[in-house]
RODO-2510 file (C-alpha; in nm, 4 decimals, decimal comma):
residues 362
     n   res          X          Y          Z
     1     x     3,6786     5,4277     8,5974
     2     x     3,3149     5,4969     8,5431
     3     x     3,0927     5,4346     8,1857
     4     x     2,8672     5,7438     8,1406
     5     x     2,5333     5,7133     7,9773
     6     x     2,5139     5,9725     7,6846
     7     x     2,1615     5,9784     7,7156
     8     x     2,0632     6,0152     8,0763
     9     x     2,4042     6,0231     8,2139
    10     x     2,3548     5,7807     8,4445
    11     x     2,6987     5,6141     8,5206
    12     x     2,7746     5,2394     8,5878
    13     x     3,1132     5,0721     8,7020
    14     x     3,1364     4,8463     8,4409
    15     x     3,1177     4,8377     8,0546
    16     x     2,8966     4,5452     8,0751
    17     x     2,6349     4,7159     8,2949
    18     x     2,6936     5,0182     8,0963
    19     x     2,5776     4,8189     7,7953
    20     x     2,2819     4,6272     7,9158
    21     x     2,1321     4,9802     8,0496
    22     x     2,1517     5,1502     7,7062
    23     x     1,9033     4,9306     7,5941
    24     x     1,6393     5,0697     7,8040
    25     x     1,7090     5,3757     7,5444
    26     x     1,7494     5,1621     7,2298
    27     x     1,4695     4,9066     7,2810
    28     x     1,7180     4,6534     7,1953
    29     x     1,6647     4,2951     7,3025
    30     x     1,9264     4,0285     7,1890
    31     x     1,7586     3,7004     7,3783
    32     x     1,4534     3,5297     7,2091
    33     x     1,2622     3,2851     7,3589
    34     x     1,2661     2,9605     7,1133
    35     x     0,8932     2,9112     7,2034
    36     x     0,7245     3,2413     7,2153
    37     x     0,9811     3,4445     7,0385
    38     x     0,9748     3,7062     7,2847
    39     x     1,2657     3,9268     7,3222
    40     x     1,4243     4,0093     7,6429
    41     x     1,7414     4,2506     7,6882
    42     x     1,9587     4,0113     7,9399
    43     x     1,9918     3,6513     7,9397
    44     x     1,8596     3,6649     8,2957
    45     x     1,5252     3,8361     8,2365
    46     x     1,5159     3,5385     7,9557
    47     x     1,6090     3,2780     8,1998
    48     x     1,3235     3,3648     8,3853
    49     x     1,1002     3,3828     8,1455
    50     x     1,1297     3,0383     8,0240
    51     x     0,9778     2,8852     8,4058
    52     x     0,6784     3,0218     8,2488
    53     x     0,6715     2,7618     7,9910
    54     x     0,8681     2,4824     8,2232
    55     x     0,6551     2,5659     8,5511
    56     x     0,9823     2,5495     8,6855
    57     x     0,9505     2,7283     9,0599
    58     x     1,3497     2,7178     9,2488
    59     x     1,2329     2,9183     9,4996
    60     x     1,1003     2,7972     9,7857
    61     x     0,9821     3,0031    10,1345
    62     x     1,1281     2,8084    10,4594
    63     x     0,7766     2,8936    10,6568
    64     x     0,4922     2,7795    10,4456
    65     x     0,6761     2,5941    10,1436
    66     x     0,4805     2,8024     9,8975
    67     x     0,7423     2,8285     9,5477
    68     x     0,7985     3,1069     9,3034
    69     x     0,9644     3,1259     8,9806
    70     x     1,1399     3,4460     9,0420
    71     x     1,4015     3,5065     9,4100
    72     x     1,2395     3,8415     9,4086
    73     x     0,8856     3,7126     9,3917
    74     x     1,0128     3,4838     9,6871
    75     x     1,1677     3,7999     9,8946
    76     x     0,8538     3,9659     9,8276
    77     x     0,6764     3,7037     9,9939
    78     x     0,8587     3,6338    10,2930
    79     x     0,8059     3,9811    10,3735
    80     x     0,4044     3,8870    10,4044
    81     x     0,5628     3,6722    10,7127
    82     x     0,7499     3,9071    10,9200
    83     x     0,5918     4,2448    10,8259
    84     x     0,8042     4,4392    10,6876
    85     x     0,8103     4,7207    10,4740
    86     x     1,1356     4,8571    10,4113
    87     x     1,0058     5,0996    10,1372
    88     x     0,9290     5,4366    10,2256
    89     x     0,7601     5,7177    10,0723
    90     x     1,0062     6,0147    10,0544
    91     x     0,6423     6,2348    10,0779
    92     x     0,4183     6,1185    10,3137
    93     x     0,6769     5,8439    10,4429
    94     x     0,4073     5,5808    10,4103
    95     x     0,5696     5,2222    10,4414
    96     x     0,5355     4,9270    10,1698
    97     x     0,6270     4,5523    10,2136
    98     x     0,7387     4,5670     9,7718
    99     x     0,8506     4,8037     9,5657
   100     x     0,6011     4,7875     9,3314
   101     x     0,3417     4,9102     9,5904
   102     x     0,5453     5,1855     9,6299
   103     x     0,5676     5,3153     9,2683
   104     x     0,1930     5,2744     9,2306
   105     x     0,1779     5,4971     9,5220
   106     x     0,4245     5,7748     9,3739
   107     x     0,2530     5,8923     9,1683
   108     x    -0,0089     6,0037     9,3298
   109     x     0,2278     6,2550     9,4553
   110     x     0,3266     6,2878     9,1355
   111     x     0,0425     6,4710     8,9918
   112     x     0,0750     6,8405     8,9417
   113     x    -0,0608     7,0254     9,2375
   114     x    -0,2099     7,3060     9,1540
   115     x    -0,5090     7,3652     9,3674
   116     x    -0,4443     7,6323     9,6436
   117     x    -0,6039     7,6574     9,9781
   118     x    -0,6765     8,0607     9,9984
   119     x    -0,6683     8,0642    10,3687
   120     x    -0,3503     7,8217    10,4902
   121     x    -0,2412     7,8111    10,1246
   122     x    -0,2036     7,4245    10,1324
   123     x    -0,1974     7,2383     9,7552
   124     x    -0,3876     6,9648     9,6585
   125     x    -0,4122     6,7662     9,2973
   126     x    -0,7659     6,7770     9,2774
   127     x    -1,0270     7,0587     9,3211
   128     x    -1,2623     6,8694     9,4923
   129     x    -0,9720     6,7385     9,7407
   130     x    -0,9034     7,1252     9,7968
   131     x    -1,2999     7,1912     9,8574
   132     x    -1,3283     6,9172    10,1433
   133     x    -1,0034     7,0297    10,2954
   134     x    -1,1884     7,3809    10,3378
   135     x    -1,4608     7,2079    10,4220
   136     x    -1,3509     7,0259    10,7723
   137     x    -1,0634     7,2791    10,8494
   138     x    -1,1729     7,6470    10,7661
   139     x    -1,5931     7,6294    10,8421
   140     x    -1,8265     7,5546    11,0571
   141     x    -1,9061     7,1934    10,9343
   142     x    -1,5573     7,0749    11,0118
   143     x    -1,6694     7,0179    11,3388
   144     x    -1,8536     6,7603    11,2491
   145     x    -1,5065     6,5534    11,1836
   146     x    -1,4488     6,4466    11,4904
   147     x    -1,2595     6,1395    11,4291
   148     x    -0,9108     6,1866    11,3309
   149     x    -0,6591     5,8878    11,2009
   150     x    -0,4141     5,8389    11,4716
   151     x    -0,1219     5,7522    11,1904
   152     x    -0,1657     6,1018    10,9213
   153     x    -0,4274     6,2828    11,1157
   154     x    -0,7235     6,3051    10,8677
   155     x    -1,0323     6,3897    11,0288
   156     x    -1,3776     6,1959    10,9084
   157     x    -1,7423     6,2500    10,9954
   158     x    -1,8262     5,8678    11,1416
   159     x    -1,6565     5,6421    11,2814
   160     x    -1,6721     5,3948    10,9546
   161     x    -1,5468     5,6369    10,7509
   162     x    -1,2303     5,6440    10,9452
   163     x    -1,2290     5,2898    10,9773
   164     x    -1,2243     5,2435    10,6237
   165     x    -0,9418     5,4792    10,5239
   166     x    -0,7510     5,2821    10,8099
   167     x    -0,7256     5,0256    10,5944
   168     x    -0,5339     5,2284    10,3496
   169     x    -0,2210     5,2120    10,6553
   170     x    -0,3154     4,8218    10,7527
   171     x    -0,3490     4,7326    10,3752
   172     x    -0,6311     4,5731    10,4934
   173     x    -0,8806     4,3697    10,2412
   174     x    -1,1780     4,1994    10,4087
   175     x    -1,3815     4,1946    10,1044
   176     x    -1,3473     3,9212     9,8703
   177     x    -1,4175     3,8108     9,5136
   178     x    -1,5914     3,4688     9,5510
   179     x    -1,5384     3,4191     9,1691
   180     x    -1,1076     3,4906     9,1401
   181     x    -1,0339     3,5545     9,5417
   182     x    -0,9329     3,9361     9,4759
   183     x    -0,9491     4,1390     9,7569
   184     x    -1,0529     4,4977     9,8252
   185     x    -1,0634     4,7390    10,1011
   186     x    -1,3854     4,8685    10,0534
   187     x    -1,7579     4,7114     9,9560
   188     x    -1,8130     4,9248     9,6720
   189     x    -1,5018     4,8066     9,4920
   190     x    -1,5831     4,4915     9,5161
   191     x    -1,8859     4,5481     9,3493
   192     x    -1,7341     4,7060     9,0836
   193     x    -1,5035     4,4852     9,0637
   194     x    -1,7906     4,2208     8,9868
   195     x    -1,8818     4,3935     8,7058
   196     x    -1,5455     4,2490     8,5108
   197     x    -1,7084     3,9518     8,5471
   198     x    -2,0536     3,9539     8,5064
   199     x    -2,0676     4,2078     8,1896
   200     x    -2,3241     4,4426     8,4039
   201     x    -2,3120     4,7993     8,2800
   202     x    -2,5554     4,9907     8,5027
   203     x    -2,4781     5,3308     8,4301
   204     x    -2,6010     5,4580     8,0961
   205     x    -2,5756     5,7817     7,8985
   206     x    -2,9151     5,9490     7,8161
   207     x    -2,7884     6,0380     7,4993
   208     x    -2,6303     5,7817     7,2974
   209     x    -2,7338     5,5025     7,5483
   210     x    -2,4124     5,4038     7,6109
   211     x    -2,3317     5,1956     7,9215
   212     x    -2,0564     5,2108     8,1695
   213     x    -1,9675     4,9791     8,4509
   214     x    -1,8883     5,2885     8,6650
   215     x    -2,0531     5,6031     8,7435
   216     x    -1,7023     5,7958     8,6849
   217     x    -1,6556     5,6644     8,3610
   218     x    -2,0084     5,7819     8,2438
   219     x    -1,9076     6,1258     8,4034
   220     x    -1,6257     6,1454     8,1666
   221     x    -1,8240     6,0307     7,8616
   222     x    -2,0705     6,2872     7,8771
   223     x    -1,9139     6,5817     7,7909
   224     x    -1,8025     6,4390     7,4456
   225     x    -2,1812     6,5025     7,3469
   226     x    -2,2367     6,8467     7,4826
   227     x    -1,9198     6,9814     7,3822
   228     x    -1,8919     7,1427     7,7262
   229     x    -1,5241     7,2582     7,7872
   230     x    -1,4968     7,3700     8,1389
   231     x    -1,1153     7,3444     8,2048
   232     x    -0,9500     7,6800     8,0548
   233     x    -0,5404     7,6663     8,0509
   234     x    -0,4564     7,9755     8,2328
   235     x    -0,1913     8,0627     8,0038
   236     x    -0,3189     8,0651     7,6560
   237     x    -0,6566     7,9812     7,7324
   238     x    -0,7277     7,7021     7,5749
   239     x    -1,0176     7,4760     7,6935
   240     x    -1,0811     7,1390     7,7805
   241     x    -1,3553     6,8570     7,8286
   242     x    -1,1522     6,6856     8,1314
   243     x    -0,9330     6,8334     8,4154
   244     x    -0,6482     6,5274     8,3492
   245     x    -0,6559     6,6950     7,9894
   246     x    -0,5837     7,0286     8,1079
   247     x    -0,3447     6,9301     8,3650
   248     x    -0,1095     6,7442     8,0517
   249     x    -0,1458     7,0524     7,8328
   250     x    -0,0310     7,2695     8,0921
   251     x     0,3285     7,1215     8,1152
   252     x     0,3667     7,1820     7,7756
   253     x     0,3799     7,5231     7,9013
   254     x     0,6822     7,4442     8,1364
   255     x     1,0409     7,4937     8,1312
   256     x     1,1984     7,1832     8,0907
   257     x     1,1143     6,8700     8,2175
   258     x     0,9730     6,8686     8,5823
   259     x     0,8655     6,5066     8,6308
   260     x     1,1476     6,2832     8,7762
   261     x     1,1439     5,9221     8,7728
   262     x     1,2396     5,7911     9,1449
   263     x     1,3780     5,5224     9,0475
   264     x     1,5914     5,6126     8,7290
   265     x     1,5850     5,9675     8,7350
   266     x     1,4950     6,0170     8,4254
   267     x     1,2695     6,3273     8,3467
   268     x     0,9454     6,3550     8,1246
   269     x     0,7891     6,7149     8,0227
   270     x     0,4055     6,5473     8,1212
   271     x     0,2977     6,3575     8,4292
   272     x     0,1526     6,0934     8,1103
   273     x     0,4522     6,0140     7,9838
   274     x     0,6801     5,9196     8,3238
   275     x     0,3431     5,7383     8,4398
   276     x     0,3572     5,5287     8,0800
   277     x     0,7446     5,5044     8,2003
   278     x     0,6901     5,3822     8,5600
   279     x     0,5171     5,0658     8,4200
   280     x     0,8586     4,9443     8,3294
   281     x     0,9384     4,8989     8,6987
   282     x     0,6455     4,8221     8,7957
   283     x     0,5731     4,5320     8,5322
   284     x     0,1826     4,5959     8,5349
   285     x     0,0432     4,4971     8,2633
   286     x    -0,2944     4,6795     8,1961
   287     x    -0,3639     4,6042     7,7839
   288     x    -0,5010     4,2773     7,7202
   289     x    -0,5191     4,0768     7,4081
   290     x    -0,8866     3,9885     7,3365
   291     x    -0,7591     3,6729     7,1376
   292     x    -0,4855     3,5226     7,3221
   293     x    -0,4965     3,7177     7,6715
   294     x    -0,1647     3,7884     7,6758
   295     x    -0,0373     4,1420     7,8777
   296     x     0,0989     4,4393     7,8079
   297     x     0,2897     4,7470     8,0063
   298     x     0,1441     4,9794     7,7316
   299     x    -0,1646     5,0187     7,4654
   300     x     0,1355     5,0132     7,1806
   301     x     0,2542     4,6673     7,2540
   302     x    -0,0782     4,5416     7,2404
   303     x    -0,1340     4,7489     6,9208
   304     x     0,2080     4,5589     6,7771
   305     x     0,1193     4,1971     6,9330
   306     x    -0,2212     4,2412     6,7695
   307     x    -0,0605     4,2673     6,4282
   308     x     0,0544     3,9198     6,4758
   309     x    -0,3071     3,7894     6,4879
   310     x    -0,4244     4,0258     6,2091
   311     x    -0,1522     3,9745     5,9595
   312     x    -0,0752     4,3313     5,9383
   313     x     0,2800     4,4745     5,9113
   314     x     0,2608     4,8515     5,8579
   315     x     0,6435     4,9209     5,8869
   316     x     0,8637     4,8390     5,5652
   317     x     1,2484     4,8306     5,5698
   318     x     1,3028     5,0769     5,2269
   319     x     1,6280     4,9190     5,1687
   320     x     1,5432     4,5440     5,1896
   321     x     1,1769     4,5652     5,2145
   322     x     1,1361     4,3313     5,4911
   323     x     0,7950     4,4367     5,7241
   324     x     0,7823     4,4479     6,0933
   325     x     0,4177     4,4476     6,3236
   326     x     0,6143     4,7015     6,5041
   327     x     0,8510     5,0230     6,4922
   328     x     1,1180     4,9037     6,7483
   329     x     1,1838     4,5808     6,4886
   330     x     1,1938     4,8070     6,2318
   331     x     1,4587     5,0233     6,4348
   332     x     1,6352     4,6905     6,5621
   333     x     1,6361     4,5690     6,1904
   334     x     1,8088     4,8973     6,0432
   335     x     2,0973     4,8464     6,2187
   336     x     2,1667     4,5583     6,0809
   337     x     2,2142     4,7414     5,7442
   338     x     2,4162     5,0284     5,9104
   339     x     2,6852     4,7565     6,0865
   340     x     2,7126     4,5771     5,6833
   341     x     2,6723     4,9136     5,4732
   342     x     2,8603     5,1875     5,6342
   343     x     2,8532     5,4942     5,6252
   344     x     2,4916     5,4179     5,5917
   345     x     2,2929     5,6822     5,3796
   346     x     2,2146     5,9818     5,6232
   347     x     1,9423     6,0697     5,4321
   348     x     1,7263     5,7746     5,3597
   349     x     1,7855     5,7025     5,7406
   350     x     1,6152     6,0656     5,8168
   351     x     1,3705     5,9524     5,5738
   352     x     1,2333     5,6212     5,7460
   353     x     1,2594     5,7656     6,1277
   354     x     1,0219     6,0260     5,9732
   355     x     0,8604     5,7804     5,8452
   356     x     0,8314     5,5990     6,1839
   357     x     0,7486     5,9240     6,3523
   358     x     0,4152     5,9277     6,1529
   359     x     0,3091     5,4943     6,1419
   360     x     0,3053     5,5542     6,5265
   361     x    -0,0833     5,5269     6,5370
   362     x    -0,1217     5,2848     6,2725
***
């Protein structure tokens, strides 16, 4: 006997499991920590949470005794020892020692291809990827690239160019932060990198005189003054100031939804929204509280978690009027009045998910 999902029709062998998976869709989470009051969805993700607040590390490697709060963190590891990478890309069947790595590297595949080579009619994501491909492999400059990668045969002018994008296949990272110990492949991002902590913004628009820590983010920024919208949609025309912008309003233009989730399966109509979902198996945690430093998977838990320092709670329960920082408490707390008060009124329910539907910014 199997327990179908009757959302994404995933199937599980158990009730149990069944169970535990549906909260992914209903953003339920039964277990509270008793010191931070955060909210897990098993007991186990809660277990683990609390060796944050213990320091409590079970897991210990057998080679260099270094311990880790989590068995996974400590499989992880141990794979730093012998070298292996048991997960492959299904693409370009590159090989990574965690699974994490690997998602990170998914979706660069991920992105919709839409540049076309006119003479071998090879794709590419970017327009100036498909430029240099035509570059080195259909004219007379490509044979300057005379040295080729011996592991996914891309060819490179000198001899450090190809040593660096080695490193991408050794994983490689002789350059290192002397302030936190990050490493990076490459000089230049470790400069950048620098900037984080030094506050230097070098780049500065000759407009507004805004600064940037990176070139690419001043490219982006400029447009926004000139109003310059170079990225037409090819189906109703509409324009753009960025290519990512374009490439996210064209799958609105798609049947169904085309990006798949490797992991879950689950499919999004925009490359945004399944990259927004892939931080949930990743755990990366890119938003950062400016008060307390604490992390978040996505800009609208930060949003919420900022509400807690601020005072502000924007969504109101209409039948009891109790206020949440957050939608999902607001959803969580509902059903608490449809499991006492049932049927619960159809309409005042439409009323507050609409409701929801348009707090989402606030």
């Amino acid at each position: 006997m199997s327990f179908e999902c009757s959302v994404c029709d995933k199937k599980f062998t158990t009730r149990q499991r069944h169970r535990i998976h549906f909260r992914t869709h209903t953003g339920e989470k039964p277990y509270e920590c008793a010191l931070c009051s955060k909210k897990f969805a098993q007991d186990s993700g809660l277990r683990a949470h609390l060796r944050t607040h213990t320091g409590e590390k079970p897991y210990e490697c057998s080679l260099c005794s270094k311990k880790f709060a989590l068995s996974g963190a400590l499989r992880g590891h141990l794979r730093t020892h012998s070298g292996e990478k048991p997960y492959s890309c299904f693409e370009c069947k590159r090989k990574f020692a965690s699974r994490r790595n690997l998602y990170r590297h998914l979706v660069a595949h991920l992105v919709n291809r839409r540049f076309q080579c006119s003479v071998c009619n090879k794709e590419f994501a970017r327009d100036d990827y498909l430029r240099k491909h035509f570059q080195i492999t259909h004219t007379d400059r490509g044979k300057n690239y005379r040295h080729e990668c011996s592991l996914c045969h891309k060819k490179f002018e000198t001899p450090t160019y190809l040593r660096i994008h080695f490193r991408t296949h050794t994983g490689e990272k002789p350059f290192e932060c002397s302030l936190c110990s990050k490493k990076f492949a490459q000089s230049g991002s470790l400069q950048s990198h620098l900037r984080t902590h030094t506050g230097e913004k070098p780049f500065e628009c000759s407009v507004c005189n805004k600064k940037f820590s990176e070139k690419r983010h001043l490219r982006v920024h400029l447009p926004t003054h000139t109003g310059e919208r170079n990225y037409e949609c090819s189906v109703c025309s509409k324009r753009f100031l960025r290519r990512e912008t374009l490439t996210e309003h064209r799958r609105t233009h798609a049947e169904g939804n085309p990006f798949e989730c490797p992991v879950c399966n689950q499919k999004f109509k925009q490359n945004s929204y399944l990259r927004r979902h892939l931080l949930r198996h990743t755990g990366e945690k890119r938003y950062e509280c400016s008060v307390c430093n604490k992390k978040f998977t996505q800009s609208g838990g930060l949003t919420a978690h900022f509400r807690l320092h601020t005072g502000k709670t924007p969504f109101e329960c209409s039948v009891c009027n109790k206020k949440f920082v957050a939608s999902s408490g607001l959803r969580s707390h509902l059903q608490t009045h449809t499991r006492v008060k049932e049927p619960f009124d159809l309409c005042v329910q439409q009323e507050i998910y609409a409701k929801l539907g348009s707090l989402k910014t606030a």
